[in-house]
MOPAC internal coordinates of N, CA, C and O (Angstrom, degrees):
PM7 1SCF
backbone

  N    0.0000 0     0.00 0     0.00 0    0    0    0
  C    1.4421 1     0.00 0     0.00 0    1    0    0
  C    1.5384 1   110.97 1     0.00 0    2    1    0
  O    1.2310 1   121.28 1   135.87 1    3    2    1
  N    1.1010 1   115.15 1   -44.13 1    3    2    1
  C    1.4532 1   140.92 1  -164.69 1    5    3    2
  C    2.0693 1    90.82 1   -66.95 1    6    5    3
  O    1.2310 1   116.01 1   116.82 1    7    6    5
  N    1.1157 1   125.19 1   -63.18 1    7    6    5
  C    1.5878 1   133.67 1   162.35 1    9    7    6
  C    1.4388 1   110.86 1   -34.06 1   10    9    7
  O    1.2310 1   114.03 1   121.18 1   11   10    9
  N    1.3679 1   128.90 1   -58.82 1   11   10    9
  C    1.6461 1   149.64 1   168.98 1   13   11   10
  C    1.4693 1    94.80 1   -28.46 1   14   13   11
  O    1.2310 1   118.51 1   114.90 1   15   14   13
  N    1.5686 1   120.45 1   -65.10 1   15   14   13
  C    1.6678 1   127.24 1  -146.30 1   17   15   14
  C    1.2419 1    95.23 1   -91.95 1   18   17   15
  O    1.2310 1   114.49 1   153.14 1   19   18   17
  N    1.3679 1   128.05 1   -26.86 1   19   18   17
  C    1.6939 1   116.51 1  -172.39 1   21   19   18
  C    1.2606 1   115.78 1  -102.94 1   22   21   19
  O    1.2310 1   122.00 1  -169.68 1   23   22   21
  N    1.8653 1   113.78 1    10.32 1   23   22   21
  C    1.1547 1   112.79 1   166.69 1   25   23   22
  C    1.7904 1   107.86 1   -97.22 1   26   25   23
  O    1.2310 1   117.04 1   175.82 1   27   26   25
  N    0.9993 1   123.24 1    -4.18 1   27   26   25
  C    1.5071 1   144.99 1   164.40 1   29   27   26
  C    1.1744 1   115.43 1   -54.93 1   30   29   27
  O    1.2310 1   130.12 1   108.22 1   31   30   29
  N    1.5338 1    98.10 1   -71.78 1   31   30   29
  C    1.6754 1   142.16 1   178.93 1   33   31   30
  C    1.9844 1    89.26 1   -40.30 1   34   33   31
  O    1.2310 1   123.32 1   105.56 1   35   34   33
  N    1.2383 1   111.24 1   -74.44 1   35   34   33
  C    1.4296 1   132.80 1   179.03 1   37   35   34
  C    1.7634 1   117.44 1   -36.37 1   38   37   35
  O    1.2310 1   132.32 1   145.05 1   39   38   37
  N    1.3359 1    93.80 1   -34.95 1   39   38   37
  C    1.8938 1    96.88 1  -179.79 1   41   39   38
  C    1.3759 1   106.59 1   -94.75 1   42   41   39
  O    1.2310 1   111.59 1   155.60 1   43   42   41
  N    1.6035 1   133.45 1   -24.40 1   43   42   41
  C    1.7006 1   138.95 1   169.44 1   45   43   42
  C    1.4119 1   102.73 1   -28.01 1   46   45   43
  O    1.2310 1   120.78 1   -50.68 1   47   46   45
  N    1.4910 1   116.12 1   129.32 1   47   46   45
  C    1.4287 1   122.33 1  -163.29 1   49   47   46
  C    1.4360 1   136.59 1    21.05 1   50   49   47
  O    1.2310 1   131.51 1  -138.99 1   51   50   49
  N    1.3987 1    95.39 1    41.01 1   51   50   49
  C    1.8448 1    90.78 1   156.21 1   53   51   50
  C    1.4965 1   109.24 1  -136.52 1   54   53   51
  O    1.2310 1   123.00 1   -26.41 1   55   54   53
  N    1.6430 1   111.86 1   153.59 1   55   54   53
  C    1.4323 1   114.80 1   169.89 1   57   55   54
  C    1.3391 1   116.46 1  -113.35 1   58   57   55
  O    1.2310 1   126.92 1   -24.08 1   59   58   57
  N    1.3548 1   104.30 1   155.92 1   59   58   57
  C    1.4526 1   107.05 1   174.10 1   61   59   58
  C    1.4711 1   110.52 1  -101.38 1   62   61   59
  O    1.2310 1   120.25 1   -54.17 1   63   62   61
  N    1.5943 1   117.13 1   125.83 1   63   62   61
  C    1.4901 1   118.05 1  -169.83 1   65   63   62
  C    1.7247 1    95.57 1  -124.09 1   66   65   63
  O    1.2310 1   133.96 1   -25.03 1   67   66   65
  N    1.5985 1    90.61 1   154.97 1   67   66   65
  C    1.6113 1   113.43 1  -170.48 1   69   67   66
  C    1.8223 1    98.79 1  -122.96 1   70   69   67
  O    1.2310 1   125.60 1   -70.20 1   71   70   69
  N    1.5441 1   106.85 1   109.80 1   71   70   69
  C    1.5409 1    95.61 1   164.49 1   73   71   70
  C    1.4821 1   119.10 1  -134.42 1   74   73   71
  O    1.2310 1   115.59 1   -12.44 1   75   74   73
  N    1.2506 1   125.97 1   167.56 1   75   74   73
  C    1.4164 1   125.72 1   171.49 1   77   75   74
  C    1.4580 1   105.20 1   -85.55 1   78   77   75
  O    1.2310 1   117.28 1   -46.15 1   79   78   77
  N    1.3463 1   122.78 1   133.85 1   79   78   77
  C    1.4730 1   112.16 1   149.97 1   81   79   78
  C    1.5658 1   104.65 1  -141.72 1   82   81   79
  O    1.2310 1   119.01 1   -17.58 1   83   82   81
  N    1.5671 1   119.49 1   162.42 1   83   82   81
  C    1.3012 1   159.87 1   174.38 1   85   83   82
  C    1.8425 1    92.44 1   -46.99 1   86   85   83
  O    1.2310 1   127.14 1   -76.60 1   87   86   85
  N    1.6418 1   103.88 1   103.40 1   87   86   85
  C    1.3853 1    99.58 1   178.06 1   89   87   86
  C    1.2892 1   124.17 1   -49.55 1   90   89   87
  O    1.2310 1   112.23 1   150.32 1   91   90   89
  N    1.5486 1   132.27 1   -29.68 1   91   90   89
  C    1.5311 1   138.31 1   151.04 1   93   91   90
  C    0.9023 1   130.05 1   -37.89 1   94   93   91
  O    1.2310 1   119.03 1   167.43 1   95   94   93
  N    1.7164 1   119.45 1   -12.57 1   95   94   93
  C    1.3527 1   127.44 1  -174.50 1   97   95   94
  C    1.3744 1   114.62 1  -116.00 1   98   97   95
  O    1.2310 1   120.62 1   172.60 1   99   98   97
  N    1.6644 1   116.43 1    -7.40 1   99   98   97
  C    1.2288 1   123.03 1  -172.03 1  101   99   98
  C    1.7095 1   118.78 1   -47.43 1  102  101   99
  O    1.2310 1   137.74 1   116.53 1  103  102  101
  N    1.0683 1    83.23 1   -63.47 1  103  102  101
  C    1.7060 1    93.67 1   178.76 1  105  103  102
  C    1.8154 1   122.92 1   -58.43 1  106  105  103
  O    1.2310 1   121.75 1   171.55 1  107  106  105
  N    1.5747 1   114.26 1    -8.45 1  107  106  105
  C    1.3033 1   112.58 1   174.39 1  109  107  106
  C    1.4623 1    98.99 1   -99.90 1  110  109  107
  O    1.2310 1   112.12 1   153.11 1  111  110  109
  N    1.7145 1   132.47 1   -26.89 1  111  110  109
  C    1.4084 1   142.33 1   167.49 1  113  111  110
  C    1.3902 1   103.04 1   -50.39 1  114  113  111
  O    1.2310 1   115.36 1    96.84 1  115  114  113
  N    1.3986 1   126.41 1   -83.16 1  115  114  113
  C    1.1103 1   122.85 1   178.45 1  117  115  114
  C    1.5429 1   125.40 1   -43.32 1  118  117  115
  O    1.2310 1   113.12 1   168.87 1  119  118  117
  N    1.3766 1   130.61 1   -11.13 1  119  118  117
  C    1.5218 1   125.85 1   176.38 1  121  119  118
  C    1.6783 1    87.88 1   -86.19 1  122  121  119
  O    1.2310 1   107.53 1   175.94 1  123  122  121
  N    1.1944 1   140.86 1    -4.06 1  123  122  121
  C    1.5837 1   129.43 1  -170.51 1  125  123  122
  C    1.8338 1    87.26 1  -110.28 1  126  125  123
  O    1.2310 1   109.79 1   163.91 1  127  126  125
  N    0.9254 1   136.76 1   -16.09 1  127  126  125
  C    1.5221 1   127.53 1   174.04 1  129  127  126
  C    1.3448 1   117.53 1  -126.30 1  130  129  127
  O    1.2310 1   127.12 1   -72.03 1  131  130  129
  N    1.3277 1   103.90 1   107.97 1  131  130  129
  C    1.6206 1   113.58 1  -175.25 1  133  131  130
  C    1.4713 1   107.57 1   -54.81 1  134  133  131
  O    1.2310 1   125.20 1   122.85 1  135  134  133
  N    1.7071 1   107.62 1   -57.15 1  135  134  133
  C    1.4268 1   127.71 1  -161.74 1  137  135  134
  C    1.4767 1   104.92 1    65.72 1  138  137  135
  O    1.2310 1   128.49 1    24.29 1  139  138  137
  N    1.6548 1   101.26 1  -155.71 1  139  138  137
  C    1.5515 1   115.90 1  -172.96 1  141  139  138
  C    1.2958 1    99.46 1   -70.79 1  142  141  139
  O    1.2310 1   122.44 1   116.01 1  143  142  141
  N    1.6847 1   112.92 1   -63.99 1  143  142  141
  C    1.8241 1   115.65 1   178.97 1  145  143  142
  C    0.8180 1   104.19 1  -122.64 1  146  145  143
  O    1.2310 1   112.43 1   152.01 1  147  146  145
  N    1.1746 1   131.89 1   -27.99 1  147  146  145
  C    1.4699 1   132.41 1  -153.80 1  149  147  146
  C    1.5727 1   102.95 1   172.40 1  150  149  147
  O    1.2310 1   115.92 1   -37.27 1  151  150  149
  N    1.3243 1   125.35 1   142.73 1  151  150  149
  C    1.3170 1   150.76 1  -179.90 1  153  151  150
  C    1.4890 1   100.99 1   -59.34 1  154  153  151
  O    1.2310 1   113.09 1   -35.80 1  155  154  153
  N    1.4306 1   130.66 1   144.20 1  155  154  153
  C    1.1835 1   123.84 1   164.37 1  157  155  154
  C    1.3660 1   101.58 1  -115.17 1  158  157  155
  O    1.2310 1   127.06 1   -33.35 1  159  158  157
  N    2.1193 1   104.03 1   146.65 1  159  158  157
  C    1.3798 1   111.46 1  -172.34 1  161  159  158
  C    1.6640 1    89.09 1  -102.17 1  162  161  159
  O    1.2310 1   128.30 1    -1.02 1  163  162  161
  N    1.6562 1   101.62 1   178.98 1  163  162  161
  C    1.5357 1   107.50 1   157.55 1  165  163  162
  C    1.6791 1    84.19 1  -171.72 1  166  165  163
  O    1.2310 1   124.99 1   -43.92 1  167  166  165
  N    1.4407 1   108.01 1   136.08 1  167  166  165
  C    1.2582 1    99.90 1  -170.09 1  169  167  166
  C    1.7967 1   112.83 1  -106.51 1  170  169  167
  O    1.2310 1   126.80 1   -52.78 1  171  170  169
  N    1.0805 1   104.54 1   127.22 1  171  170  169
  C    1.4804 1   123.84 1   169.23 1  173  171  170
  C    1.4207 1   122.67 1   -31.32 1  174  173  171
  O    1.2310 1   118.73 1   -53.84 1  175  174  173
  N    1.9752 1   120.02 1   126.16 1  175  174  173
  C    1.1886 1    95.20 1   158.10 1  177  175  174
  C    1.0361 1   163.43 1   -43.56 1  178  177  175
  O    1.2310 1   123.90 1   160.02 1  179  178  177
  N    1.4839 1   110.13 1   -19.98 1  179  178  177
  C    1.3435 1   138.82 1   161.10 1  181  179  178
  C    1.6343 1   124.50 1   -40.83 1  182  181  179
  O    1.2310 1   100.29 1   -92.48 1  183  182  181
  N    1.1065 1   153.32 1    87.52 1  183  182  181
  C    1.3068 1   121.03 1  -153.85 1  185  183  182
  C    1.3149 1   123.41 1   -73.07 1  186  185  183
  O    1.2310 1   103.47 1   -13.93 1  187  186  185
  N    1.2951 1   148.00 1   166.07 1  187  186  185
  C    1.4499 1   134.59 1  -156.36 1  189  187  186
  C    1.3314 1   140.20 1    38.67 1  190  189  187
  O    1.2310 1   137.09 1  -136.24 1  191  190  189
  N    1.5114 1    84.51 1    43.76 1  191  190  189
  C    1.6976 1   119.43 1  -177.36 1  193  191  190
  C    1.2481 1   130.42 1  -134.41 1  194  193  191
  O    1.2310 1   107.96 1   -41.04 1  195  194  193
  N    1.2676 1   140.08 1   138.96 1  195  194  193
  C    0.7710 1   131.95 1   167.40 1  197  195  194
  C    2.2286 1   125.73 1  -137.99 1  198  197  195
  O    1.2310 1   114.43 1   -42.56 1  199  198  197
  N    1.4003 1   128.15 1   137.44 1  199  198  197
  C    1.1881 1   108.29 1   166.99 1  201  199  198
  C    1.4654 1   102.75 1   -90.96 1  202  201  199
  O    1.2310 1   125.78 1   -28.47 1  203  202  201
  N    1.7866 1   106.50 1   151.53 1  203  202  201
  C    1.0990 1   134.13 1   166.49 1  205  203  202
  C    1.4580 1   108.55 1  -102.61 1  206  205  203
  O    1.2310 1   123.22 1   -20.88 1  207  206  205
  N    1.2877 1   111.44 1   159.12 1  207  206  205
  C    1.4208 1   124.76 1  -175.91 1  209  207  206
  C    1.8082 1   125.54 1  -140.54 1  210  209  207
  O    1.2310 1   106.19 1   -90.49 1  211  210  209
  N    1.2085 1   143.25 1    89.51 1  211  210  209
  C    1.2104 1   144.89 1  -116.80 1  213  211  210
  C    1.4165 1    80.05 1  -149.17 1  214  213  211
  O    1.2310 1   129.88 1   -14.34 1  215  214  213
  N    1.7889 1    98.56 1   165.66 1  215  214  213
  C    1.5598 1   134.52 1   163.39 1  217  215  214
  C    1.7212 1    89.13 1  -121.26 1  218  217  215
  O    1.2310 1   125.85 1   -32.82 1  219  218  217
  N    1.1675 1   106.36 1   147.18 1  219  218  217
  C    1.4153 1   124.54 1   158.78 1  221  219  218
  C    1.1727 1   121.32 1  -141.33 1  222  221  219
  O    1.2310 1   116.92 1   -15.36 1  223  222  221
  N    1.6802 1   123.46 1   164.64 1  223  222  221
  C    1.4504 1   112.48 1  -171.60 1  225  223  222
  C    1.6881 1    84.94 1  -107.14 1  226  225  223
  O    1.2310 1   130.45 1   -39.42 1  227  226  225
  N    1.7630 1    97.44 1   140.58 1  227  226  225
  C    1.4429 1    99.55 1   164.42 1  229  227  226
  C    1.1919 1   119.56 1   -84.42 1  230  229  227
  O    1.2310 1   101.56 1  -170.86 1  231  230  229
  N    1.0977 1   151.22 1     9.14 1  231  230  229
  C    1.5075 1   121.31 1   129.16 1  233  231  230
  C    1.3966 1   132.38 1   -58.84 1  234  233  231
  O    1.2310 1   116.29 1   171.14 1  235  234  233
  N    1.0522 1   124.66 1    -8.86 1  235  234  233
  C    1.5987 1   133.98 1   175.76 1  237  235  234
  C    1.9624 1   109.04 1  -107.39 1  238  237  235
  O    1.2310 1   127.73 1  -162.79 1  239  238  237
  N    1.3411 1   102.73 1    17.21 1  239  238  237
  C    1.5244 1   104.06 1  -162.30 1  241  239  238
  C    1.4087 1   101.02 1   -81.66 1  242  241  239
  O    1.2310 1   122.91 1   122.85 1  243  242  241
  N    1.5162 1   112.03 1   -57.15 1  243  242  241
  C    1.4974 1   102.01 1  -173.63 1  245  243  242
  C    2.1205 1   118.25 1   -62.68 1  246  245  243
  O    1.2310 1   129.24 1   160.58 1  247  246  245
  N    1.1358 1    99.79 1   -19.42 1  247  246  245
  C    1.5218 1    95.20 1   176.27 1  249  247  246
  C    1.4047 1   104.39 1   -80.64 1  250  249  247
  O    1.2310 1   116.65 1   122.08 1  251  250  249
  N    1.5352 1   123.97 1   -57.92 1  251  250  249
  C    1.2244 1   109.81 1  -170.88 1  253  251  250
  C    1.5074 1   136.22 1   -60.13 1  254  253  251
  O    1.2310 1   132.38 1   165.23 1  255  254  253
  N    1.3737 1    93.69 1   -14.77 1  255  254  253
  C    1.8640 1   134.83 1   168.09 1  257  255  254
  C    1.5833 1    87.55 1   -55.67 1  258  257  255
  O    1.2310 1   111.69 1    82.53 1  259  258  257
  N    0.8605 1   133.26 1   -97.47 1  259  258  257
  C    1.5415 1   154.34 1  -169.19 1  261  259  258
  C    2.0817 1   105.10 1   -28.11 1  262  261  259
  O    1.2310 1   128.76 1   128.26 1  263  262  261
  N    1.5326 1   100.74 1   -51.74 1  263  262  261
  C    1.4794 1   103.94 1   176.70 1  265  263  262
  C    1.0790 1   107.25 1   -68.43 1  266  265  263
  O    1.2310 1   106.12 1   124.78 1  267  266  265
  N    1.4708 1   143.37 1   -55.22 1  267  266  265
  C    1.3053 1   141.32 1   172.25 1  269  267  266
  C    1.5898 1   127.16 1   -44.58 1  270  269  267
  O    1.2310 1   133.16 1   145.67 1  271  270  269
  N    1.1610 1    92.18 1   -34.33 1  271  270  269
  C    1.9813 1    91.87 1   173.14 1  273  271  270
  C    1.9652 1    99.58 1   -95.12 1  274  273  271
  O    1.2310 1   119.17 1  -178.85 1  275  274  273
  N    1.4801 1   119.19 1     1.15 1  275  274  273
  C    1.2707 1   101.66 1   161.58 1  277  275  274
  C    1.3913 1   108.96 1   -76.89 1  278  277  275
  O    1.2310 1   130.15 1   146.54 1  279  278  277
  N    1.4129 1    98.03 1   -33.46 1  279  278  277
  C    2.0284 1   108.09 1  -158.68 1  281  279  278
  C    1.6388 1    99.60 1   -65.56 1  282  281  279
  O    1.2310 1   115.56 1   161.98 1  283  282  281
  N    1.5683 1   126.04 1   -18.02 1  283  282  281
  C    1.1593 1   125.67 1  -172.49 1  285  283  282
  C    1.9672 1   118.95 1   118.55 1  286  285  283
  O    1.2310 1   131.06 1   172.23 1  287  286  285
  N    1.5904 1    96.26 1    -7.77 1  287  286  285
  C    1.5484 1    89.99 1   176.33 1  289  287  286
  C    1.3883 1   117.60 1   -73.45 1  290  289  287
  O    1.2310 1   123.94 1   -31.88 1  291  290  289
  N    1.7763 1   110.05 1   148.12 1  291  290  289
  C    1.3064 1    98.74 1  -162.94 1  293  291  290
  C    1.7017 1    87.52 1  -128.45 1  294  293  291
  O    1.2310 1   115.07 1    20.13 1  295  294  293
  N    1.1876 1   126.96 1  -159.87 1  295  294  293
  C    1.7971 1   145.46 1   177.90 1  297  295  294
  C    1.7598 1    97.03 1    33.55 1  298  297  295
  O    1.2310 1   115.80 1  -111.48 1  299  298  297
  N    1.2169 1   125.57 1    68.52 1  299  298  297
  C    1.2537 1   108.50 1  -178.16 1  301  299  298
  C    1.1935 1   102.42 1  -114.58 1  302  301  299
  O    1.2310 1   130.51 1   -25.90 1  303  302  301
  N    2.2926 1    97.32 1   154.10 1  303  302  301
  C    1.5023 1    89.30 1  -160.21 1  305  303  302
  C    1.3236 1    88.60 1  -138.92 1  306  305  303
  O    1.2310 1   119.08 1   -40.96 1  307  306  305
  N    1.2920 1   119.37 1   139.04 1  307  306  305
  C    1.6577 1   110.44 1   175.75 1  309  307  306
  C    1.4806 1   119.82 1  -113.40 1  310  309  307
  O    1.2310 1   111.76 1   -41.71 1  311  310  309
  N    1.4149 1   133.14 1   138.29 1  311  310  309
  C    1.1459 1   135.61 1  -165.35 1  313  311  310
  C    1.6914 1   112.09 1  -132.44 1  314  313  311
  O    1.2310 1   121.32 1   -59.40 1  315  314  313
  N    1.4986 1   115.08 1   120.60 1  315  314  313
  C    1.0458 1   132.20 1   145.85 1  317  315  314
  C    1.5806 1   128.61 1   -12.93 1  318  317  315
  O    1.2310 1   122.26 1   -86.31 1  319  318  317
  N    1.6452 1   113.28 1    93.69 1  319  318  317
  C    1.1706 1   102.67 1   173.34 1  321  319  318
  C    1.2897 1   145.55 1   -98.97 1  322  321  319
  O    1.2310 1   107.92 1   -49.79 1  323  322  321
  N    1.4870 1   140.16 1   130.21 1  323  322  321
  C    1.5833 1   120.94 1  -146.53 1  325  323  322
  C    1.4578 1    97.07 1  -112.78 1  326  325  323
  O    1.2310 1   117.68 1   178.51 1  327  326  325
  N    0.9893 1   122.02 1    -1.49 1  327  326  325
  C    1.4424 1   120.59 1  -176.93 1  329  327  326
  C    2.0695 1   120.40 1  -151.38 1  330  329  327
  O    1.2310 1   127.91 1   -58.11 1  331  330  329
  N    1.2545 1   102.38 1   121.89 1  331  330  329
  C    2.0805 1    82.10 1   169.36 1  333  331  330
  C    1.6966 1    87.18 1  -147.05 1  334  333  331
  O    1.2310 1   135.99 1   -41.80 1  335  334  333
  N    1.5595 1    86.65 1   138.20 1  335  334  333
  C    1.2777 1    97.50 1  -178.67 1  337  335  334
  C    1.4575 1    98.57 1  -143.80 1  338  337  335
  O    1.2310 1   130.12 1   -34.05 1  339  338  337
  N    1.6000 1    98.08 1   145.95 1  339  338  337
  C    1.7145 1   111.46 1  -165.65 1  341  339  338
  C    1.7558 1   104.63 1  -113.31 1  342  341  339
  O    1.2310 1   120.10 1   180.00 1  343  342  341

């Protein structure tokens, strides 16, 4: 039970965001999103694309929001998380 509540406890102010960025840019995107360990890629039909996949803390959302569409990420989507468990 005690595992149940602190994986709850664990998602309280953070979101999980989905963006596209410019595979040239990956590696300066990812120094702006820590995530859990590491960012997950999956690359886009598009060629020279890729989506990224991140946790962020929402208190740092609207700034880091702001660096990422400087760095070039574009379609970004952020999602509500109800659960993270390690």
């Amino acid at each position: 039970m005690i595992f149940r509540i602190e994986s709850v406890q664990r998602a309280e102010g953070k979101k999980y965001i989905l963006l596209n960025v410019p595979n040239e840019k990956i590696e300066e995107i990812t120094g702006l999103l820590p995530g859990m360990k590491a960012p997950t890629l999956v690359p886009l039909a598009k060629e020279g694309w890729s989506s990224m996949h991140s946790v962020i803390e929402e208190d740092d959302f609207w700034e880091v929001i702001g660096r990422l569409k400087k760095a070039g990420a574009e379609g970004i989507l952020v999602i509500p998380i109800e659960k993270m468990i390690f």
